[in-house]
C-alpha positions in Angstrom: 0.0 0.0 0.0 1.5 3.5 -1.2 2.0 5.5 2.4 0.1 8.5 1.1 -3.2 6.5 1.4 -2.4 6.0 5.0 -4.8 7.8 7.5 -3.3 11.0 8.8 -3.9 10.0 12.4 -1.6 7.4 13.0 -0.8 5.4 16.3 2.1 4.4 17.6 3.0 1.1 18.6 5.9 0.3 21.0 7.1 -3.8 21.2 9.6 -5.2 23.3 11.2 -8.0 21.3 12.9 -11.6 21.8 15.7 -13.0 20.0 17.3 -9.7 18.4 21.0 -9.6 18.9 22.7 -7.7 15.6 21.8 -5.6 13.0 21.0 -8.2 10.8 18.4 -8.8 13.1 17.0 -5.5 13.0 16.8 -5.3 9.4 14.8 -8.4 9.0 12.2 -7.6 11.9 12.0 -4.0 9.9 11.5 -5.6 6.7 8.9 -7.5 8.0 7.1 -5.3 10.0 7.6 -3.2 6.9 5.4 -5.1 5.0 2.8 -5.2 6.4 -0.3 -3.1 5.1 -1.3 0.0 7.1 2.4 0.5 8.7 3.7 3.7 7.9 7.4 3.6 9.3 9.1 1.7 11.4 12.2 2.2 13.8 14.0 -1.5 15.9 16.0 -0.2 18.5 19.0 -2.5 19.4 20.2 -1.7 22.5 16.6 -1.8 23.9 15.4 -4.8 21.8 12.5 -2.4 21.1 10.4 -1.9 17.8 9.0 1.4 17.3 5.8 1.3 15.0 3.7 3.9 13.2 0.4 2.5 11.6 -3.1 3.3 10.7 -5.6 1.4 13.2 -8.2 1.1 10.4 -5.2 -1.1 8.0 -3.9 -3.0 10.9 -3.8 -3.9 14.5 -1.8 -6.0 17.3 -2.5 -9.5 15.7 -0.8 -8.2 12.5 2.0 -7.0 13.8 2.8 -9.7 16.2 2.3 -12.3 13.1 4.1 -10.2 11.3 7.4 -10.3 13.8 6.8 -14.1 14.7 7.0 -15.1 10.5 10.4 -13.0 10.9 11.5 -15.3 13.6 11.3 -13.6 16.8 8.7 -12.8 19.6 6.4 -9.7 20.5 6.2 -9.7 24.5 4.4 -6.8 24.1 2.3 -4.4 22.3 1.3 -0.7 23.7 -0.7 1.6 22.1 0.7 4.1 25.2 2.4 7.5 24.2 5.3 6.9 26.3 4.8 3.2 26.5 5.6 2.9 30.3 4.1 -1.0 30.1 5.7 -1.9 27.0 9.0 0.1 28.5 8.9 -2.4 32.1 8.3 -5.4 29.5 11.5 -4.5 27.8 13.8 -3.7 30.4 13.0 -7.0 32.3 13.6 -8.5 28.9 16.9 -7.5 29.2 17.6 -8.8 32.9 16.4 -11.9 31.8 18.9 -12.3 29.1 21.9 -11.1 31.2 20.8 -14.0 33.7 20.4 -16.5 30.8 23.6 -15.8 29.7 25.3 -16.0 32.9 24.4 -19.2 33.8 25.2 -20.0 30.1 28.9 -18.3 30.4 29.1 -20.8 33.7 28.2 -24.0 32.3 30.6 -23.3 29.0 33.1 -22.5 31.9 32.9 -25.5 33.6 32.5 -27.6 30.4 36.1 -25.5 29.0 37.8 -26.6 32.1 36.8 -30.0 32.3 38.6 -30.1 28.6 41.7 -27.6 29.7 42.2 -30.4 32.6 43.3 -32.7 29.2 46.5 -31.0 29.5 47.3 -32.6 33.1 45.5 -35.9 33.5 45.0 -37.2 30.1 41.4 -37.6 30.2 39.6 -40.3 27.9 39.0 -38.6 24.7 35.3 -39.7 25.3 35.6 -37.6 28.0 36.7 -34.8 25.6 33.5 -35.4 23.9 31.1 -35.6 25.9 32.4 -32.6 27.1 32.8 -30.4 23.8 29.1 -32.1 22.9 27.2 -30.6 25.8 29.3 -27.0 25.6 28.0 -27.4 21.6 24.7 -28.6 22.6 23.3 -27.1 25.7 25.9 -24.1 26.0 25.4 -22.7 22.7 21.6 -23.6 21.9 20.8 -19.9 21.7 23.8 -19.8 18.5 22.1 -22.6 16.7 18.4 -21.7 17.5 19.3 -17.9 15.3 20.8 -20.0 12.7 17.7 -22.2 12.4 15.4 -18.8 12.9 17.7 -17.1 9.9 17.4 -20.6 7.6 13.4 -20.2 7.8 13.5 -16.3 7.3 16.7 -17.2 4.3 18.8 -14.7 5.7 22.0 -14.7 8.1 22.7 -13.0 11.0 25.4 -13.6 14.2 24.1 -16.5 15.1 24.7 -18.1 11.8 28.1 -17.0 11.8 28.7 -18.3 15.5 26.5 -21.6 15.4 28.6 -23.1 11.9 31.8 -22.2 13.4 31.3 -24.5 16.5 29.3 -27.0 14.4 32.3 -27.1 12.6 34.9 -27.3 14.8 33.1 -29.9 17.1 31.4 -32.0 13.6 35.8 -32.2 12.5 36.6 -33.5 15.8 33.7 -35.8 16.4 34.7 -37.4 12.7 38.0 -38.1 13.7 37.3 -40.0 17.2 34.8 -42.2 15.2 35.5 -41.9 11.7 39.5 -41.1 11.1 39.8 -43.5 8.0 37.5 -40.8 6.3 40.9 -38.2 6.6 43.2 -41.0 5.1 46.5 -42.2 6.8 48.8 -39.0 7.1 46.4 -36.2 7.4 47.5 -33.5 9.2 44.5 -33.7 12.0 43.9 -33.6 15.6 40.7 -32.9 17.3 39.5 -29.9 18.3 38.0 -29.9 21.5 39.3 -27.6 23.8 38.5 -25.2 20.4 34.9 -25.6 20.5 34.7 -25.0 24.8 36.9 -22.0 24.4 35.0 -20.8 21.7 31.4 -21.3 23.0 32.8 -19.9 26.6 34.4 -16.4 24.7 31.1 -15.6 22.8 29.0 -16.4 25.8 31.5 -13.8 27.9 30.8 -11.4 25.3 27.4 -11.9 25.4 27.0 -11.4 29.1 29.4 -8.5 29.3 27.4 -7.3 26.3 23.9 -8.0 28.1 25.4 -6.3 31.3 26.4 -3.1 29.6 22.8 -3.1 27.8 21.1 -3.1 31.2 22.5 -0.5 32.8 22.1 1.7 29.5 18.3 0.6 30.0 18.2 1.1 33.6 19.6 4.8 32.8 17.0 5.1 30.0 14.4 4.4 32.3 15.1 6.5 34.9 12.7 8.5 34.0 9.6 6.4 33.9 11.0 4.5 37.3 10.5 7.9 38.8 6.8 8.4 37.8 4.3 8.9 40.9 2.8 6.3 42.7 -0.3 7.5 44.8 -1.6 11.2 45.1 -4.0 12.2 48.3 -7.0 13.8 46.6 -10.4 16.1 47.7 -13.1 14.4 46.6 -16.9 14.8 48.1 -15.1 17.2 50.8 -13.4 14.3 52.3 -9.1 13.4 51.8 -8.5 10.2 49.8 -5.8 8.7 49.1 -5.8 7.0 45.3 -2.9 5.7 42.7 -1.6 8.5 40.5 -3.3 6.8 37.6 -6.6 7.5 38.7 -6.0 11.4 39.0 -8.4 13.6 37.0 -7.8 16.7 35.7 -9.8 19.0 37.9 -8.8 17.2 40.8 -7.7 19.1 44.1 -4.3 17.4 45.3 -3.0 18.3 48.4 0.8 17.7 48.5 2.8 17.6 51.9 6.9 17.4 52.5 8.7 15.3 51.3 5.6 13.8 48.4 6.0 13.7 45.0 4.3 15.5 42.8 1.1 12.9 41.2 0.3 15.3 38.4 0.9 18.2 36.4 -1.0 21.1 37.5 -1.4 24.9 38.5 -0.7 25.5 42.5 -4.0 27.3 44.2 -3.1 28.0 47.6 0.3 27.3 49.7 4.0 28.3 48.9 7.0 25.9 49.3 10.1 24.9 47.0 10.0 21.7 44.4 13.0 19.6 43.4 12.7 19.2 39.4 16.2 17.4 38.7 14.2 15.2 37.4 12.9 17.2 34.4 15.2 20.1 34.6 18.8 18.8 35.7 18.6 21.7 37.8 20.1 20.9 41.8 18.3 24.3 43.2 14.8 23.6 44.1 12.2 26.2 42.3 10.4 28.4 44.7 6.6 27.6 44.0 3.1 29.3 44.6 -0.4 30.2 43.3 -0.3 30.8 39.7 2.7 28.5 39.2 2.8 25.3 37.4 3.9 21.5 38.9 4.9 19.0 37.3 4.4 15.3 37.6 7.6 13.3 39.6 9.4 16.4 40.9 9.7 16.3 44.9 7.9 19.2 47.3 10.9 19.5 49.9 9.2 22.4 52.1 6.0 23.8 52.6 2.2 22.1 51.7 0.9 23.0 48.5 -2.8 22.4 47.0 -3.1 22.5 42.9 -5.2 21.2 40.4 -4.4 18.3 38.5 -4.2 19.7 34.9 -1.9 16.8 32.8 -2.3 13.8 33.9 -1.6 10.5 32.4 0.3 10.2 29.2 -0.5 13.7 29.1 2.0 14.5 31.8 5.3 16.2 30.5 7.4 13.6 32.6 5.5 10.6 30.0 6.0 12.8 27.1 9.7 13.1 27.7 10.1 9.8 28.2 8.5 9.0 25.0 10.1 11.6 23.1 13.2 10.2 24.1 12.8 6.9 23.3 11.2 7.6 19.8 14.3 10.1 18.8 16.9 7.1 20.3 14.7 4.7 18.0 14.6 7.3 14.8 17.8 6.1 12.6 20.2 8.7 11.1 21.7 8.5 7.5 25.5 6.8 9.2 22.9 4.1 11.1 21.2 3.5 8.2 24.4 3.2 6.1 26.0 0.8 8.9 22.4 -1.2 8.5 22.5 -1.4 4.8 26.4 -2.4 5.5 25.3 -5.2 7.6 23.0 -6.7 5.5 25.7 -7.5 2.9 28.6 -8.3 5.6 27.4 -11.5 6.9 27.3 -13.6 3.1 30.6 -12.1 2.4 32.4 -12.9 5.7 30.8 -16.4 4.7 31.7 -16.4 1.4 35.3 -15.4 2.7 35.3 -17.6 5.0 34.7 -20.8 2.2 37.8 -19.3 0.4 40.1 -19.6 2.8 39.1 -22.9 4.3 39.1 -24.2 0.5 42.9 -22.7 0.1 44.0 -24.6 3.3 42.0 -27.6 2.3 44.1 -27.7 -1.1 47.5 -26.8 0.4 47.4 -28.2 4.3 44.5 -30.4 5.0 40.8 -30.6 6.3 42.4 -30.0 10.3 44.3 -26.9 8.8 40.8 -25.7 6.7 38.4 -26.9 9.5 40.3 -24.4 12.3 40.2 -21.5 9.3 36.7 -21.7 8.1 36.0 -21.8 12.2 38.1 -18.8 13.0 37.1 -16.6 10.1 33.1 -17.3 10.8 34.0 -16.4 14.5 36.2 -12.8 14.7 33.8 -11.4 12.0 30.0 -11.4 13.7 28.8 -7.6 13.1 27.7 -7.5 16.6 30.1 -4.7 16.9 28.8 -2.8 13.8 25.2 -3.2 14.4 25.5 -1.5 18.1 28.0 1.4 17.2 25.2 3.9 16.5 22.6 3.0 18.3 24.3 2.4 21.6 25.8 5.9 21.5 22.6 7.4 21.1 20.8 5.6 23.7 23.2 6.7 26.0 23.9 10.2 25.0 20.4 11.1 24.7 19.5 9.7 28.2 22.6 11.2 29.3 21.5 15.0 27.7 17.6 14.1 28.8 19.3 14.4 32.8 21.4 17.4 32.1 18.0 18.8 31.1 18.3 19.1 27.5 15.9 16.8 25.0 16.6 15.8 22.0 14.3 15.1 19.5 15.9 14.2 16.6 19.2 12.1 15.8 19.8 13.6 12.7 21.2 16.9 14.6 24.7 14.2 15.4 25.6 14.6 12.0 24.7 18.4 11.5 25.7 19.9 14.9 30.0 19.6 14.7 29.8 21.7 11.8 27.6 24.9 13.6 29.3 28.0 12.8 25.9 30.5 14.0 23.5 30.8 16.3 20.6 32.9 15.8 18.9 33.8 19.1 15.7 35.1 19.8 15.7 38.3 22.1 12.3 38.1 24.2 11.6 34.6 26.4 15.2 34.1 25.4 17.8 36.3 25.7 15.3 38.2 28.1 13.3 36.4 31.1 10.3 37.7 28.7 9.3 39.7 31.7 9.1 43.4 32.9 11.1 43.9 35.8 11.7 47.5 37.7 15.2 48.8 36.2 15.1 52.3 37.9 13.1 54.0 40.1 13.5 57.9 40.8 11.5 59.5 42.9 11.3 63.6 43.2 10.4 65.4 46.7 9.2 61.9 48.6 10.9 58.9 50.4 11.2 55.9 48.3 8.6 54.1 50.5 6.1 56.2 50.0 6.9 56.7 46.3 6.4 52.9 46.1 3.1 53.4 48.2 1.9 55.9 46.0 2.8 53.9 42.8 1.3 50.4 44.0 -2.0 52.0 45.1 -2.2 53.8 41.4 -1.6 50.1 39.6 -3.6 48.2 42.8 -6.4 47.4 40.2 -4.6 47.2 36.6 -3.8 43.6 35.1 -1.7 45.4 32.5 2.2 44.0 32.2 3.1 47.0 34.6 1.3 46.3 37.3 2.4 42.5 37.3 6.0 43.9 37.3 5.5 46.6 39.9 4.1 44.2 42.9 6.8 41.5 42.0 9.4 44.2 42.7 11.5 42.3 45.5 12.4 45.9 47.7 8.2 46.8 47.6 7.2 43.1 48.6 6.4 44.4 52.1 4.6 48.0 51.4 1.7 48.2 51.9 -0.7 50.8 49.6 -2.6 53.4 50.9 -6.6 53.2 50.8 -7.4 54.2 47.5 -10.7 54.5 45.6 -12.3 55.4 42.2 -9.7 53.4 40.1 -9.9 54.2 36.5 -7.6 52.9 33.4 -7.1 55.0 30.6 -6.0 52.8 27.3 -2.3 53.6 26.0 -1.9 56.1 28.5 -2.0 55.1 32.2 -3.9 54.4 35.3 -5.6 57.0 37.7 -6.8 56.7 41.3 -8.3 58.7 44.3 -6.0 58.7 47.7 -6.9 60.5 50.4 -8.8 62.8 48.2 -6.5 63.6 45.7 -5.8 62.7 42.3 -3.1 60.3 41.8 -1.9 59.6 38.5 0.8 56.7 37.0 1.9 56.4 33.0 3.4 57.9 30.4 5.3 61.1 30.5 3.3 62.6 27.3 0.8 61.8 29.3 1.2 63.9 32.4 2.2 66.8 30.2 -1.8 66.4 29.1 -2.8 66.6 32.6 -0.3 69.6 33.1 2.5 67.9 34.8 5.6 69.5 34.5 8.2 66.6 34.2 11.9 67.7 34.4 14.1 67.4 31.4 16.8 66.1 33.5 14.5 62.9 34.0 13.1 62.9 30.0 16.7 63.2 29.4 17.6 60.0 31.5 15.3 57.9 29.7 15.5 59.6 25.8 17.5 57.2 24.5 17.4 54.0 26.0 15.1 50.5 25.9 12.9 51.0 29.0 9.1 51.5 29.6 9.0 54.5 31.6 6.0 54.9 34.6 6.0 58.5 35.8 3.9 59.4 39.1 2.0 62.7 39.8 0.0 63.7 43.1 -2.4 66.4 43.0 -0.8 67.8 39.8 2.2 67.5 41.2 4.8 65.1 39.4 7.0 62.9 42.4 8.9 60.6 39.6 9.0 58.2 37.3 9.9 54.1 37.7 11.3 52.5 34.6 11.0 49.0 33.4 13.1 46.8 31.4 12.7 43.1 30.1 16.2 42.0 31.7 18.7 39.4 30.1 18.9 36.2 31.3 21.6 35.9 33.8 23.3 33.0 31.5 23.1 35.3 28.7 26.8 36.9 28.3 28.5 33.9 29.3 26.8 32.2 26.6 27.9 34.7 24.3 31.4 34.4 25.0 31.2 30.4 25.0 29.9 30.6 21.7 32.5 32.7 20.0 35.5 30.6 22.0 33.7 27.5 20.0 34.0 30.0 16.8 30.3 30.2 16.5 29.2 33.9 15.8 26.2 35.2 18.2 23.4 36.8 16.1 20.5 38.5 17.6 17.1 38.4 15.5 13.2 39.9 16.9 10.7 41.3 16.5 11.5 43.7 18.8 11.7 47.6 18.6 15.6 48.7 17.3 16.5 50.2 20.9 15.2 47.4 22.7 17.8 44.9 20.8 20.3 47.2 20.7 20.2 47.4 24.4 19.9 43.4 24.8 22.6 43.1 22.1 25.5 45.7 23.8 26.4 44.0 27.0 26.9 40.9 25.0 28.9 42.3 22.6 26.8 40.3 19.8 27.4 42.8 16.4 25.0 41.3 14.3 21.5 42.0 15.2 17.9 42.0 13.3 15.2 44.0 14.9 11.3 44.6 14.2 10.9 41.8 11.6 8.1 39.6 11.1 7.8 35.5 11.5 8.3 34.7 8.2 11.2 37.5 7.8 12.9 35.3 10.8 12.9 32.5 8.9 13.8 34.3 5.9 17.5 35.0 7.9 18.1 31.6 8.7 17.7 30.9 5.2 20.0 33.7 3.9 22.6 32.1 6.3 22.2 28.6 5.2 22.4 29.9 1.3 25.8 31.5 2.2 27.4 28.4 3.5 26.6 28.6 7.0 25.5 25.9 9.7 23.2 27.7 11.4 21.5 26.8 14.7 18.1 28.9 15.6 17.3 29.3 19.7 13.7 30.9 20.3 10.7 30.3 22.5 7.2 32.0 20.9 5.0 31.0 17.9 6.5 33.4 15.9 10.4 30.9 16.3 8.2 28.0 14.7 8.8 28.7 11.2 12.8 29.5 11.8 13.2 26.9 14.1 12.4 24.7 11.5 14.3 25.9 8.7 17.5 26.1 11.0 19.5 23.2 10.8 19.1 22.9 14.3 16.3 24.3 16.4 16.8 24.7 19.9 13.5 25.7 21.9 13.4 26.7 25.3 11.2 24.7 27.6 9.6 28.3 28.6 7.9 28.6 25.0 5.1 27.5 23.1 3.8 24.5 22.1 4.2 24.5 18.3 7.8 26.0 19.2 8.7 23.0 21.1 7.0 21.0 18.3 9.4 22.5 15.7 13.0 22.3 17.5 15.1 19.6 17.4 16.1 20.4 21.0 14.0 22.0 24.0 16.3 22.9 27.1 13.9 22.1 29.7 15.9 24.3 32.4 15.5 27.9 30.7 18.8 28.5 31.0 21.0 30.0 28.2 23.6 27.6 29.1 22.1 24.6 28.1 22.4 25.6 24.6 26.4 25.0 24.9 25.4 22.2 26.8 23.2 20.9 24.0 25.4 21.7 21.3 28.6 20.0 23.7 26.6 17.2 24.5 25.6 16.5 20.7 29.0 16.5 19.9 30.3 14.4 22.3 27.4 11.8 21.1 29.1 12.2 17.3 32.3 11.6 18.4 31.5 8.4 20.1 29.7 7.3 17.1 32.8 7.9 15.3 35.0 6.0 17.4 32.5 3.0 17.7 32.6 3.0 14.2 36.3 3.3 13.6 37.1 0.3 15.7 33.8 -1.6 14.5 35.2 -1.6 11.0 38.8 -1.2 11.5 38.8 -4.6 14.1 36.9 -6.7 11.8 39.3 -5.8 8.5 42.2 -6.2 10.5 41.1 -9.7 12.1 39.3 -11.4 9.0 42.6 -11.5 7.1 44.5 -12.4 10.1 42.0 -15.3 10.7 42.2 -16.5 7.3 45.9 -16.7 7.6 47.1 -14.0 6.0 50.2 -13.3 8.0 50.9 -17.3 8.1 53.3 -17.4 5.5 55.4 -14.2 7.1 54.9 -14.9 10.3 53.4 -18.8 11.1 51.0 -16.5 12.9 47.0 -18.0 12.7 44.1 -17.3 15.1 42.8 -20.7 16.2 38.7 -20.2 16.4 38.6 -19.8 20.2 41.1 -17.1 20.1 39.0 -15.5 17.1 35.7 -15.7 19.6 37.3 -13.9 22.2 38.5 -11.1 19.7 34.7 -10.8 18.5 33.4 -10.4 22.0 36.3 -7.7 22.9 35.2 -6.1 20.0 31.6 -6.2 21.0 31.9 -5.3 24.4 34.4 -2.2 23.8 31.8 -0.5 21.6 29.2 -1.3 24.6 31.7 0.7 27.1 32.9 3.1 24.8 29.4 4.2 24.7 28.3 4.1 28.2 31.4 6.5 28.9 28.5 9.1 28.2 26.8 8.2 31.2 29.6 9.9 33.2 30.4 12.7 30.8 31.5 16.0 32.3 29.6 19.2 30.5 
């Protein structure tokens, strides 16, 4: 079915899978999930042994799907329709427990069985002994090798386990023809058995396996962090009485009440109370955020203080905590062009490390002997699985992202890795980004009265006005504790200013053309002080008589000129662009030292910039917050929304820094690179390791050097290779910013 007939509103499926070890895995559960009708893309995420799945509901379903992934040869555990998948998430990360203990106890049992054959060396054990021995490490130690192979015969494709499963079969079929069968080699073959090659072997892979398993788990369990943290019970104010009920059966409209020390059930808007909220969990961010009425809570942040009541607004999937989580398991999932290159690699590595692995054994066979070919076609088949490849990518993005979601920045799409090292401008936003998006009190002046009664004076004035002003005005820290005068007949006047009635007089606050209408004389000494600068200017008259002005400013984030100097020591030029007035980004602009600046343009002029950038060679990376950042965030070739803004800016970015703070767009843009450069060294030693052992396995260097990898020595190289990738990548988890 062509994708364009698909129904617009698609759902998305997340399934935990069994049996998926390498990319050659992947690719064939894609394919067939692919396939089927109604699926509109599909992501298999290795690490997490998780399939990703967008499809129309009216095409197809869960019994589809799942047949789908069982003709492929694997197993669905799971299927969740959930946004962030939290069932389907548990499903998959006891998956992978459950195969770090299977292959443990596997790894033990080849142990024993490889020293029971080692001991040959010392006691001369009965070579019955020796294979009995190398039959059950073949058999029961290895099953999992030879039940892939037979999974990949009916699916005709290879994988791994193909590779590993012939190898042993093999070496341990070569040896158990010569205790039974030696006439079948003719007198004077060069031949011994290989026993102790087939325990070694099996033991190696399963070590790499475990270590592999190991390292898998604790990406998970970083992964999940998350979704472990999600609430548990919420105490709720139903019918006038307290209840206490799990956080899954909040409501939106619900009154929580929320003590010391509880976690926040819900997101939601705080009624009545005051305290401080811990939200490292969302934010990164160690200083908990002062909280009252008016401000918003979110879902698994702490209350470390005071008691708070709020409505329950998000709940659900709907809560930002589930929607990060999902976002950051789809954009882990999402494959970039190098994955998709190393997948398409893959899929064509596996016949020819066969196919080179027939070569060889049939040039030893013609010059040596079957012992000599057997041991080649063994060792070749066993340094050359593509477990290595197949987890160099998507490894380092599991990790990294997980690693940037707890430093507080999200990203939502892996594509940025192999845009971001090459970022030469960013193109910030000036109010909401650069600026707190807020009027603060810059100046105040006052003219013949005390400052208290100034602020008096001005607070009664404003006392009834929802204007921008006002809000600014009574969150003034110094005028938190005065305390307005009575004041009556209050009376806004549109574009001009607020007038009120205190102790019978007339007391007026607004412009300064303003009070020259009413008569006021205002001193040129104060018009002068405000002529040429950025600020909103408030003056106050009594009685006709003017007492001075406050001015207000929307001030720069605190973050905001270290950013700019972080920026140009990365050799990244600072550009300013918004819709702004020209002395308001001036202003914002000169403390930072930022020279290029755009001010009073339009959305679509915005965008329009980024473009002109791009055309002239540039990598440009766009930081805004408001509606009006949509278009530009999305033609940037990154976009970087702060967690402050709107909805469809968030929606448009390929990054939202959920802490506000200017710094987390070095972070983001350090952290990204950090990811890339991983990539590129899983990748380097992925490839490299496997072109330098194949040849060396095939006995290349044997007539230079008499040097040959015997297959148990290949097997541990493979798993080395494997689990160096693992731990290259988890080196994230501990990365310094």
């Amino acid at each position: 079915m062509e994708k364009s007939t698909l129904s617009p509103e698609l759902r998305k499926a997340v399934i935990p899978l069994e049996g998926v070890h390498c990319a050659s895995c992947v690719a064939r559960v894609e394919a067939a999930i692919a396939a089927v009708a109604g699926v509109g893309r599909v992501s298999v995420h290795l690490p997490s042994k998780t399939a990703f799945v967008s499809y129309d509901p009216a095409l197809t379903g869960a019994r589809e799907l799942r047949g789908a992934i069982d003709s492929a040869g694997y197993k669905a555990l799971a299927f969740s329709d959930s946004a962030s998948a939290a069932g389907a998430e548990g499903v998959s990360f006891e998956e992978l427990e459950r195969e770090q203990r299977y292959y443990l106890s596997r790894l033990l049992w080849s142990a024993a069985a490889a020293f029971v054959i080692l001991l040959d060396m010392f006691l001369d054990l009965s070579p019955y002994t020796l294979f009995l021995a190398a039959a059950f490490s073949w058999t029961f130690c290895g099953w999992h090798f030879h039940a892939g192979l037979l999974r990949s015969l009916r699916a005709r494709a290879a994988d791994m386990n193909t590779l590993v499963s012939l190898s042993t079969t093999v070496a341990w079929s070569y040896s158990a023809a010569l205790l039974f069968a030696p006439a079948v080699f003719g007198p004077g073959a060069h031949a011994h058995p290989q026993w102790h090659e087939v325990a070694v072997l099996v033991f190696f892979i399963n070590l790499g396996r475990w270590l592999e398993a190991r390292s898998r788990t604790g990406a998970g369990r970083a992964v999940s962090s998350l979704l472990q943290m999600a609430p548990k019970f919420a105490r709720v104010v139903r019918g006038g009485e307290e209840k206490t009920v799990p956080a899954a059966a909040v409501v939106p409209g619900d009154l929580v009440l929320l003590r010391p020390g509880e976690q926040v059930p819900a997101d939601g808007s705080v009624l009545r109370g005051s305290s401080a909220v811990d939200e490292s969990l969302l934010t990164g961010e160690s200083i908990p955020a002062e909280k009252g009425p008016g401000d918003r809570l979110y879902a698994g942040t702490m209350n470390t203080s005071g008691s708070l009541e709020f409505a329950a607004e998000g709940v659900g999937e709907d809560m930002v905590l589930m929607k990060i989580a999902a976002s950051v398991r789809e954009s882990q999932a999402a494959k970039g062009s190098v994955q998709k290159l190393v997948d398409s690699i893959s899929a064509w590595f596996v016949p020819a490390v066969f196919l080179a692995a027939l070569v060889s054994a049939g040039l030893w066979l013609h010059f040596t002997g079957f012992g000599r070919a057997a041991m080649v076609f063994a060792a070749v088949l066993a340094v050359a699985c593509p477990c290595a490849m197949g987890l160099a990518v998507p490894m380092a993005v599991a990790v990294g992202f997980a690693r940037a979601a707890r430093a507080g920045v999200l990203i939502n799409n892996s594509d940025i890795l192999e845009r971001v090292s090459r970022v030469d401008t960013v193109i910030l936003d000036k109010t909401g980004t650069l600026t707190e998006g807020r009027l603060s009190v810059a100046q105040v002046r006052p003219r013949g009265v005390g400052g208290e009664e100034f602020a008096a004076l001005l607070l009664a004035a404003e006392a009834g006005s929802e204007h921008p002003f006002a809000a600014a005005l009574r969150s003034h820290s110094p005028w938190k504790g005065v305390r307005p005068p009575a004041h009556s007949v209050f009376q806004a006047v549109a574009g001009k200013g607020v007038e009120c009635s205190v102790g019978g007089e007339k007391v007026v606050a607004g412009s300064f053309k303003w009070l020259e209408e009413l008569g006021v004389e205002v001193p040129a000494a104060d018009r002068d002080a405000v002529a040429d600068s950025a600020v909103s200017v408030l003056g106050l008259a009594r009685g006709g008589e003017y007492l001075g002005f406050a001015a207000l400013a929307d001030t720069l984030r605190p973050g905001a000129a270290a950013l700019a100097e972080e920026l140009r020591a990365m050799g990244i030029e600072p550009v300013i662009a918004s819709g702004d007035r020209d002395q308001a980004v001036a202003a914002a602009a000169a403390p930072l030292r930022i020279k290029s600046i755009y001010s009073g343009i339009f959305p679509e002029e915005k965008k329009a910039i980024v473009a002109r950038y791009k055309a002239l060679g540039h990598k440009v990376a766009m930081v805004g917050d408001g509606f009006n950042d949509a278009a530009a965030l999305s033609e940037a070739d990154i976009g970087i929304a702060m967690r402050s803004g709107t909805d469809i800016a968030i929606q448009a970015g390929d990054m939202t820094l959920m802490k506000n703070d200017l710094a987390g767009v070095v972070d983001a843009i350090k952290i990204s690179k950090a990811i890339k450069r991983v990539i590129n060294q899983n990748l380097g030693w992925a490839f490299g390791y496997n072109m330098l052992l194949i040849p060396l396995a095939a006995g290349a260097l044997y007539p230079f050097t008499g040097l040959l990898l015997t297959p148990w020595m290949a097997g541990a190289a493979m798993a080395l290779s494997s689990v160096s990738v693992v731990m290259n990548s988890l080196r994230l988890r501990s990365m310094k910013i």
